[in-house]
C-alpha positions in Angstrom: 4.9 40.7 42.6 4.1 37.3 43.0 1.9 36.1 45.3 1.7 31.9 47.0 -1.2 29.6 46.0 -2.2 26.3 45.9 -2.8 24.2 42.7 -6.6 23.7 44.1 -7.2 27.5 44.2 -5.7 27.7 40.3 -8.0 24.8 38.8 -11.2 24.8 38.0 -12.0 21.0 38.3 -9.2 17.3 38.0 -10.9 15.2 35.6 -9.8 11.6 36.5 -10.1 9.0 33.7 -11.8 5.2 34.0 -10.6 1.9 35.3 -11.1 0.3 31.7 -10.6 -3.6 30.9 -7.2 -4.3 29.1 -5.7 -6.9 26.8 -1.7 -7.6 27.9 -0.8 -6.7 24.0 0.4 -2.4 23.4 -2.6 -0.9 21.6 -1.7 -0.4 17.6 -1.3 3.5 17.0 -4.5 2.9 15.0 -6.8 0.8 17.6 -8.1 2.3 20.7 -5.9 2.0 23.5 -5.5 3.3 27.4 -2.3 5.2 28.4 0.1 3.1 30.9 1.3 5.1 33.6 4.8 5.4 31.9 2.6 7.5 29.3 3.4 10.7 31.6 6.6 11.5 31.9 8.8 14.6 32.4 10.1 14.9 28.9 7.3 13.8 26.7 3.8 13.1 26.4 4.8 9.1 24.9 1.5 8.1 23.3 2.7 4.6 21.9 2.8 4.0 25.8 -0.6 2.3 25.8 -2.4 -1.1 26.3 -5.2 -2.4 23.3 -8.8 -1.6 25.0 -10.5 -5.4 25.6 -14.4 -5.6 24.6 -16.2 -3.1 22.7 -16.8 0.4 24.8 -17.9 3.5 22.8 -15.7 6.1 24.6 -16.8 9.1 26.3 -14.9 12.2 24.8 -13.6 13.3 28.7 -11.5 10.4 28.5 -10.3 10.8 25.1 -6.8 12.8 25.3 -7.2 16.4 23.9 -4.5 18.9 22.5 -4.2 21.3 25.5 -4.6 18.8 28.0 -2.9 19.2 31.5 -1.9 15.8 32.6 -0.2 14.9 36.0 0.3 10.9 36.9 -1.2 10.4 40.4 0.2 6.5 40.6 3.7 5.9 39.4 7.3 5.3 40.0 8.9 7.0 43.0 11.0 8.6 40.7 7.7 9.7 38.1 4.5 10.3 40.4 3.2 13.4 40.0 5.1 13.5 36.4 3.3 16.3 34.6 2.9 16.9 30.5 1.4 19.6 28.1 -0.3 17.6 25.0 0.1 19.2 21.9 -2.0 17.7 19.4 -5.7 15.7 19.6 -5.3 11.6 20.1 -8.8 10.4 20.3 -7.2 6.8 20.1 -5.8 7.6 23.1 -8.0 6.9 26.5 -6.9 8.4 30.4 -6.8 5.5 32.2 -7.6 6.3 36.5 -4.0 6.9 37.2 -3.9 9.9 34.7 -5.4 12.7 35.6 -6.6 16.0 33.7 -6.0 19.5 35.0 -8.7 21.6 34.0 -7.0 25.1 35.0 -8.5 29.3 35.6 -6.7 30.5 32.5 -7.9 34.5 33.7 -5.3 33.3 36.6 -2.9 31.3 35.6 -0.8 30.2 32.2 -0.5 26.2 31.1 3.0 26.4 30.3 4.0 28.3 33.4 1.8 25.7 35.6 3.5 22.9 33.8 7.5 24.5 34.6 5.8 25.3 38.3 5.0 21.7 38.9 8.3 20.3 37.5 10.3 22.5 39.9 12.0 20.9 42.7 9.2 22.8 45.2 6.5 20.9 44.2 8.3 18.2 43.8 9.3 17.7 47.1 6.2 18.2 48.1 4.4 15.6 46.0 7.3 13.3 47.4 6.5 14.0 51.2 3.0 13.4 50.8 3.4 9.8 47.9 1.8 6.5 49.6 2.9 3.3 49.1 5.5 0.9 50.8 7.2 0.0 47.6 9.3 2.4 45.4 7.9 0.6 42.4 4.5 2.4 42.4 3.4 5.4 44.5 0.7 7.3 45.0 -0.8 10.9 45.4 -4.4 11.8 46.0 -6.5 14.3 44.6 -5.8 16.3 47.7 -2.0 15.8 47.8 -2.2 17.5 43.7 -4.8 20.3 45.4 -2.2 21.2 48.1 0.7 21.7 46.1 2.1 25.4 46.7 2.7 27.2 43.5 4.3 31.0 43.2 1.7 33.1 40.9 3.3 36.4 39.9 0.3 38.3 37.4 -0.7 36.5 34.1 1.5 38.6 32.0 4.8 38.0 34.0 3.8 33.8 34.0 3.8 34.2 30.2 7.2 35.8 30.0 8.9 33.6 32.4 7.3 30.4 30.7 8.8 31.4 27.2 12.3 32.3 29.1 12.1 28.8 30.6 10.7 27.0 27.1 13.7 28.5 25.5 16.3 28.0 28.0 14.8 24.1 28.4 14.5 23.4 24.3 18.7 24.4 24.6 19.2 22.2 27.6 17.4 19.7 25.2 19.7 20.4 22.4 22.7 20.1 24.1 21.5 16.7 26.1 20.6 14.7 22.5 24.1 15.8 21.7 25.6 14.9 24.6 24.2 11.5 24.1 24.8 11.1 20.6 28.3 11.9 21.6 28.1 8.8 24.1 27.1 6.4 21.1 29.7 7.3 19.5 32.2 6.9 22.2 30.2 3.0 22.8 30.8 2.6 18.7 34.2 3.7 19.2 34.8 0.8 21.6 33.5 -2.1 19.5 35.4 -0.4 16.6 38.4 -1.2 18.8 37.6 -4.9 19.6 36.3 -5.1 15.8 40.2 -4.4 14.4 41.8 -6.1 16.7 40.4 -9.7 16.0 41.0 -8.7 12.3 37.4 -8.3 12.1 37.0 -12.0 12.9 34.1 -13.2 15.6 37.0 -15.5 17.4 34.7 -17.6 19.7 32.0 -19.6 18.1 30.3 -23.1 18.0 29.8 -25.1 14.8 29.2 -24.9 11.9 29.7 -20.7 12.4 33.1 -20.9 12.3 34.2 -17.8 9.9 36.9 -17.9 7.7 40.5 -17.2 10.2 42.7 -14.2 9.3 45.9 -14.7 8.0 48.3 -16.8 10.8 45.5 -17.2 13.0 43.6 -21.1 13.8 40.3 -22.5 15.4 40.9 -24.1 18.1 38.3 -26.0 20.1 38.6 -24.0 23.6 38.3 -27.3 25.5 41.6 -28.1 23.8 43.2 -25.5 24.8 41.9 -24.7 28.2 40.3 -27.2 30.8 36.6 -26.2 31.3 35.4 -25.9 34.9 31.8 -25.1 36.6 30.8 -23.9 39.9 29.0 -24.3 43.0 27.2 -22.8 45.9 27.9 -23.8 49.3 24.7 -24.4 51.5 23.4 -20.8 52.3 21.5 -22.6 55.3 25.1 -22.8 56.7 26.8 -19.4 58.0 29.5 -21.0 59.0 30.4 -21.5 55.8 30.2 -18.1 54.9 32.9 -15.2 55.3 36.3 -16.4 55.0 39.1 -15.7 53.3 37.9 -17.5 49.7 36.8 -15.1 47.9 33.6 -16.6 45.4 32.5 -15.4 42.1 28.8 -14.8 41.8 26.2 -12.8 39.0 25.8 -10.3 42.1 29.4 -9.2 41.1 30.1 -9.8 38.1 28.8 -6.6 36.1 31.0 -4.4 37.6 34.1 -6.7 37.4 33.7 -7.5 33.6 36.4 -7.1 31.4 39.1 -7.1 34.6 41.7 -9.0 36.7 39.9 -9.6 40.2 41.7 -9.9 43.0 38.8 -10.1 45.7 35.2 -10.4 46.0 32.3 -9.2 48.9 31.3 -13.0 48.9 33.5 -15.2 50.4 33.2 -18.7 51.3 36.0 -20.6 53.3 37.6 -24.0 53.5 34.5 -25.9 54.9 32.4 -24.5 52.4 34.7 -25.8 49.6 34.8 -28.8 51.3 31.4 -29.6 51.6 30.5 -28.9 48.2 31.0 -29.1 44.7 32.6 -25.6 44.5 36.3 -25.8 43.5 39.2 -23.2 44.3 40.6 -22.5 40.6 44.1 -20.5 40.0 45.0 -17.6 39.2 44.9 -16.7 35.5 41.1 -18.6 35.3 38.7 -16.9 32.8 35.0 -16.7 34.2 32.4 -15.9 32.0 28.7 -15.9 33.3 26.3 -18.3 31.6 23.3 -17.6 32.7 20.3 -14.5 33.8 23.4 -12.1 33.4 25.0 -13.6 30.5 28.1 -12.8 28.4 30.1 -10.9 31.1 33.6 -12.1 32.0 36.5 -11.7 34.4 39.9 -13.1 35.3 40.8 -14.5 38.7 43.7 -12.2 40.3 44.0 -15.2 42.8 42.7 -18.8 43.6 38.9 -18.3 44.5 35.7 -20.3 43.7 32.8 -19.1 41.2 29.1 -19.8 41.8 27.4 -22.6 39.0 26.2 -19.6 36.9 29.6 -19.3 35.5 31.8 -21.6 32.7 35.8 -21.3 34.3 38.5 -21.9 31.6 42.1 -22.6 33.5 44.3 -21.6 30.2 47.0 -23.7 29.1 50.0 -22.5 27.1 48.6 -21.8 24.1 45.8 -19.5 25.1 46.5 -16.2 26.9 43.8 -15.8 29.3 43.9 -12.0 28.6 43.5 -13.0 24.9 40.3 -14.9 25.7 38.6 -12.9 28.3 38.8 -10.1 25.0 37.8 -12.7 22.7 34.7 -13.5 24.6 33.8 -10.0 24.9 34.2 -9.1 21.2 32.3 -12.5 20.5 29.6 -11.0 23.3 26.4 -10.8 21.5 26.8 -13.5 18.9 27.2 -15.9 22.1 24.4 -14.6 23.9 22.4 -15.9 20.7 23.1 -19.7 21.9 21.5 -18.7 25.6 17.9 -20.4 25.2 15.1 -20.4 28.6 11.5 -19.4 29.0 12.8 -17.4 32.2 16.9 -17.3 32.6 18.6 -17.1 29.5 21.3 -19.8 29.9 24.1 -21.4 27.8 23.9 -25.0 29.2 27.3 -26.7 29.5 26.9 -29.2 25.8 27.1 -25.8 24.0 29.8 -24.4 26.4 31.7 -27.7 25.3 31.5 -27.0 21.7 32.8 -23.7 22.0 36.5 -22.8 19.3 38.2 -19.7 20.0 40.7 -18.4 16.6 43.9 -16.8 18.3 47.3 -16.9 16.2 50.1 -18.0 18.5 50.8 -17.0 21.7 53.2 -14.0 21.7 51.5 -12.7 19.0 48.1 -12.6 21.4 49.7 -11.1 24.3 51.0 -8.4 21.4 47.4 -7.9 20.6 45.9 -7.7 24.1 48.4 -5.4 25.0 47.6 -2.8 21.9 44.0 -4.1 22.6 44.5 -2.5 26.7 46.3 1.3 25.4 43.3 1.5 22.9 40.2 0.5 25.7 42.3 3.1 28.1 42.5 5.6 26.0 38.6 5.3 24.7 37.4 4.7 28.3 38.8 7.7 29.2 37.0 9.6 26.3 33.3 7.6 27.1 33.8 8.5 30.9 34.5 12.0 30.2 31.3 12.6 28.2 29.2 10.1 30.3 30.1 13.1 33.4 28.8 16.0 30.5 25.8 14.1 29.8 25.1 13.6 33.8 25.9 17.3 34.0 23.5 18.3 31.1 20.7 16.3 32.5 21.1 18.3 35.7 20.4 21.3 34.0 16.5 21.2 33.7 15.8 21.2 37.5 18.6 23.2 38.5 16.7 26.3 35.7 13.7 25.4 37.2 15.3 25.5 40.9 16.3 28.8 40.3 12.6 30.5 38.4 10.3 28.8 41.1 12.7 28.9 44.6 12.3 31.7 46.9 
């Protein structure tokens, strides 16, 4: 039968660790070091997660981190406060800092591994969530009292054993079938640049000087300024509304992620004809090829229709002998060897000299629209593979709370 409780009747003391002095550099696994909050998670105990102790300090062994140890994080994420972990092994490298907290639990009452599945389950979850402080969702926080409070179901000692080794098994499959899952999702990403990989022969087809690789057979460098006029961007002045929301739609990094690799044909941010007007933004045609150059850099779209781009983006208007299909691929296969030129202490940018050295390889036209449109079947068909198994893996990773939902739920 199992009765309710509170975490507070359970324990016998929290143990809270120390506000220590800390370089900025990780601790080395062999140097003394104190657990970031990101050391407490809800899949593993990640004691690399740690910052190198500053000054000399001769530990006291209650803030060393023990095999056996209860941990919950009482100042976290929204998403990880209250995260909860079993230690397995001794790390007396390894320090609690005053955001991790030891539970020091009545084993003649209650069993570790059940108390760990109890406070992962969606009740005590929701009720470390109601009661979290803070304004931002970037770090929240629970108090000693909050952790006390929480409710816990306590069937007898004997039946918290049983239905902790049902759960450890259940969870360990989950496990299994999640690392699959994901390497299952590599392999679908893998499959993808496999694609891009054959069809430019292998060949990394835009590049500056002197990294210009050897052209497959029929195909030629071509400096992309020959072959398609380079244009930049602008902002109209935000500090004029008016000149906002009309019917030009405008490029921006705020988009851009989730229109790489397409054809757009309209944008949330629009300017209008004042705001063109009154700045150095330009209306470009349809067919343009807009590839962001700077924070966000390395993703890249095609204009459905005349519109305007922001300055974070290089705009190449295509002339005949460059499909703009051809290069919006071409920069994508080329995607991380290009991201290599970006330089900046804070944005990563590839200023405009480099942008004007740029050579794209392409054999002649027909023959690229033959490629992009073998290139488009392939990406479909792949697409369709990846978003199948992204949908197991969100499935799979469901699993955990939805076992734990259904042992700890009245």
């Amino acid at each position: 039968m199992t009765g309710q409780s509170t975490l507070g009747e359970i324990l016998l003391d929290i143990q809270a660790g120390k506000s220590f002095q800390t370089a900025e550099s990780p601790a080395r696994p062999d140097e003394l070091g104190v657990l970031k909050v990101s050391a407490v998670t809800w899949a593993e105990f990640r004691h690399d997660e740690a910052k190198a102790l500053r000054g000399a300090y001769q530990p006291d062994d209650s803030h060393r981190v023990r095999a056996g140890d209860l941990l919950i994080s009482r100042a976290n994420t929204k998403e990880f406060v209250g995260a909860v972990v079993l230690v397995e092994r001794d790390y007396p490298l390894r320090l609690l800092s005053d955001k991790t907290l030891r539970l020091v639990i009545n084993e003649n009452v209650a069993n570790k591994e059940y108390l760990l599945f109890a406070l992962r389950a969606p009740k005590a979850r929701k009720h470390i969530e109601h009661f979290a402080t803070g304004t931002s969702d970037s770090m929240r926080n629970i108090s000693q009292g909050v952790i006390k409070s929480i409710p816990i179901d306590l069937p007898p000692l004997d039946e918290q054993c049983r239905i902790a080794t049902r759960l450890k098994i259940q969870l360990e499959q989950v496990g299994t079938a999640w690392k699959a899952a994901k390497e299952q999702n590599q392999e679908a990403e893998a499959l993808r640049a496999s694609i891009y990989r054959e069809a430019f022969r292998k060949a990394v087809p835009v590049a500056v000087p002197p990294d210009l690789g050897e052209s497959p057979s029929q195909w030629h460098w071509h400096k992309l300024s020959d072959v398609a006029r380079l244009e930049s961007g602008h902002t109209p002045s935000r500090l004029r509304p008016d000149w906002w929301g009309g019917d030009v739609s405008w490029i921006s990094l705020t988009e851009i992620r989730a229109l790489d690799g397409q054809w757009v044909e309209g944008t949330q941010l629009r300017t209008n004809e004042a705001g063109i007007a009154n700045s150095a933004a330009r209306v470009l045609p349809r067919g343009t090829v807009c590839y962001s150059r700077t924070a966000s850099v390395g993703f890249v779209a095609i204009m459905g229709r005349p519109m305007a781009t922001s300055q974070d983006f290089a705009n190449w208007v295509c002339g005949d002998a460059l499909d703009p299909e051809f290069l919006m691929h071409a920069l994508i296969r080329s995607r991380a060897e290009l991201r290599e030129l970006a330089t900046g202490a804070t944005h990563k940018t590839i200023y405009m000299p480099t942008l004007e050295s740029f050579h794209v390889c392409a054999p002649e036209p027909n023959e690229q629209r033959l490629i992009v449109k073998a290139l488009k079947k392939q990406l479909v068909e792949a697409d369709t593979i990846r978003s199948t198994l992204i949908q197991q893996e969100a499935t799979v990773s469901a699993l955990p709370q939805r076992i734990l939902a259904q042992a700890f739920e009245i």
